[in-house]
C-alpha positions in Angstrom: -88.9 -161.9 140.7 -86.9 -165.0 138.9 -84.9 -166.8 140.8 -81.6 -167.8 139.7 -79.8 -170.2 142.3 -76.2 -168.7 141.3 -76.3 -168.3 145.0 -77.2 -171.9 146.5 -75.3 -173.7 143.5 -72.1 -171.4 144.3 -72.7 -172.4 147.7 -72.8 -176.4 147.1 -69.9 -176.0 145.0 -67.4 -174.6 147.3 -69.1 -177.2 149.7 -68.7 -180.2 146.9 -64.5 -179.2 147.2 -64.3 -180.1 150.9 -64.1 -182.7 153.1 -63.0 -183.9 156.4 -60.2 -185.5 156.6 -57.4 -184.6 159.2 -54.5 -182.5 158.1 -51.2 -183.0 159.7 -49.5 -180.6 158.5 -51.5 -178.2 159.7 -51.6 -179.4 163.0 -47.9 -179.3 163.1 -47.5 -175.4 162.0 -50.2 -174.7 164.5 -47.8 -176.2 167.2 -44.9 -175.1 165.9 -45.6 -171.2 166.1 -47.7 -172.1 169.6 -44.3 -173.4 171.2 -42.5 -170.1 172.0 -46.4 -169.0 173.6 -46.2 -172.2 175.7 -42.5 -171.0 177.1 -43.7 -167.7 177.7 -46.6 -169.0 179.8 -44.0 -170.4 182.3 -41.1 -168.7 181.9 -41.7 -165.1 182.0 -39.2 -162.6 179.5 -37.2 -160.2 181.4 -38.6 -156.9 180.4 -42.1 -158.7 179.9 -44.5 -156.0 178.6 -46.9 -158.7 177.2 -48.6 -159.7 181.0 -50.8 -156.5 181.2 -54.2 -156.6 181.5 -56.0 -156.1 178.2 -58.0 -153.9 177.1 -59.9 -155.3 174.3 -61.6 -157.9 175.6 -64.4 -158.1 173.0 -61.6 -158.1 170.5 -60.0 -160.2 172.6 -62.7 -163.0 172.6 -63.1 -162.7 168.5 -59.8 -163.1 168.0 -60.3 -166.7 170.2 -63.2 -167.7 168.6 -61.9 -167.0 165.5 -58.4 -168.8 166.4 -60.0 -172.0 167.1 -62.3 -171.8 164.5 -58.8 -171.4 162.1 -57.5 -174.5 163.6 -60.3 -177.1 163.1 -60.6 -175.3 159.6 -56.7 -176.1 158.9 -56.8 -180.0 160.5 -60.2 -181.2 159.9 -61.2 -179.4 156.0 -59.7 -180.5 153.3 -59.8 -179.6 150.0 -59.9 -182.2 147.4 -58.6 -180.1 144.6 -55.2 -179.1 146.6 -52.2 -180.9 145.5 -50.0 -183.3 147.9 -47.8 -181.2 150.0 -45.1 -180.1 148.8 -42.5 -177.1 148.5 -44.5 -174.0 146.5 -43.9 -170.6 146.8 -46.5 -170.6 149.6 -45.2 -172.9 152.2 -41.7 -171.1 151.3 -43.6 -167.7 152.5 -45.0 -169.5 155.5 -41.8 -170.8 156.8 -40.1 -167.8 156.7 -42.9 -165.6 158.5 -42.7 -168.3 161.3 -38.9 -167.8 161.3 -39.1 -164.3 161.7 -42.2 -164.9 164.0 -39.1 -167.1 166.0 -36.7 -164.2 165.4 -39.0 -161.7 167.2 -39.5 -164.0 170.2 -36.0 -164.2 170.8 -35.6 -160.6 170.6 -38.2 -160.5 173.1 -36.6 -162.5 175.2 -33.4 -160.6 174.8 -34.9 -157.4 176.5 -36.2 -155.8 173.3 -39.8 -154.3 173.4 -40.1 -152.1 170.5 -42.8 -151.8 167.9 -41.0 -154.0 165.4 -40.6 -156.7 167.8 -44.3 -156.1 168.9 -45.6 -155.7 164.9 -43.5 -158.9 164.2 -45.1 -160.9 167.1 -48.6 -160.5 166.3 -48.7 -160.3 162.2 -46.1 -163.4 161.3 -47.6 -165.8 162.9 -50.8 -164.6 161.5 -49.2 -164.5 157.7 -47.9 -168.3 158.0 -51.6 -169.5 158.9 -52.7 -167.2 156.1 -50.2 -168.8 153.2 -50.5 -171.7 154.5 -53.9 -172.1 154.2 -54.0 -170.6 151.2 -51.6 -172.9 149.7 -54.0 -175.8 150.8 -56.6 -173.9 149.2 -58.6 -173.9 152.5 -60.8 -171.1 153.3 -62.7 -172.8 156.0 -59.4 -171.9 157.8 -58.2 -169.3 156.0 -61.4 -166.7 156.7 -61.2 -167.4 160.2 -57.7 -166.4 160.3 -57.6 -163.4 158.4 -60.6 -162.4 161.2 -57.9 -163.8 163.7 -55.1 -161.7 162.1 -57.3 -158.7 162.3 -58.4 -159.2 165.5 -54.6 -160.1 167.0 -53.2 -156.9 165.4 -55.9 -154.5 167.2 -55.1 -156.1 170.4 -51.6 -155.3 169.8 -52.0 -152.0 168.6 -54.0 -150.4 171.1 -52.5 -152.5 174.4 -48.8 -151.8 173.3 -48.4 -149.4 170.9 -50.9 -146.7 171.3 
C-alpha cells in the first residue's frame, strides 16, 4: 500500500494558515447578538413561550459545546490569508441577519410567538456567525457553528414548533 501524505500535508496546510491572535471583531458580534439573550434572562417577555423545559437536552448540550467552541474559534484563530476588515458582501449579509435577528426579538417582546418569529430567532443569529466567519475565512469557528446552527434549529423545532 503506498502512502501518499495528501492527507497529513492537507492537514499542515490548513494548520500553516492559522494563528492565534485575538479577533475583536468577533468578539463584538458575539456580544452584540448575545445582548437581547442577556435582557431576556432578567426581564421576562410577556407571552414568554421560550422558559419551558427542554426537551432536547443531548442536543441541547452539543449545541453548547459547540457554541463555545464557535467563539474561541472566532476571537482566538486567525487566518493569515484574510484581508483587513472591511465592508464585503459578507459582513453586509451578517449585519442584516443580526438586524432581523434584532427585528424578531422585538416582536417577541411585543406578544408575537409565531413560527416566523421563532424560525427568525434561532437561524439569524446562527447565519451572522456563519458569514461572518466565513468572511474571515475561519473554519475553526465556522464548523463549530454550522454544528451550533444545526443543533439550535432542532431545539427550536421540536420544543416550539412541533
Amino acid at each position: 500500500m503506498r502512502k501518499t501524505g495528501k492527507s497529513i500535508n492537507g492537514g499542515k496546510y490548513v494548520l500553516k494558515k492559522y494563528r492565534f491572535g485575538f479577533d475583536i471583531c468577533g468578539l463584538v458580534l458575539f456580544f452584540l447578538i448575545m445582548i437581547p439573550n442577556f435582557v431576556w434572562f432578567v426581564v421576562p417577555a410577556p407571552h414568554d413561550i421560550l422558559r419551558v423545559e427542554s426537551v432536547t437536552l443531548v442536543v441541547d448540550n452539543i449545541a453548547s459545546i459547540a457554541q463555545v467552541v464557535m467563539v474561541v474559534g472566532l476571537c482566538i484563530f486567525r487566518n493569515i490569508g484574510r484581508e483587513k476588515i472591511r465592508i464585503t458582501n459578507f459582513i453586509i449579509v451578517t449585519t442584516v441577519c443580526s438586524l432581523i435577528y434584532f427585528l424578531c426579538w422585538i416582536l417577541y417582546y411585543l406578544g408575537i410567538t409565531n413560527v416566523g418569529v421563532i424560525l427568525g430567532l434561532t437561524i439569524f443569529p446562527c447565519l451572522a456567525f456563519l458569514f461572518y466567519s466565513f468572511d474571515r475565512k475561519n473554519m475553526f469557528a465556522f464548523v463549530p457553528a454550522l454544528i451550533f446552527m444545526i443543533c439550535h434549529l432542532v431545539y427550536a423545532i421540536i420544543n416550539y414548533i412541533v
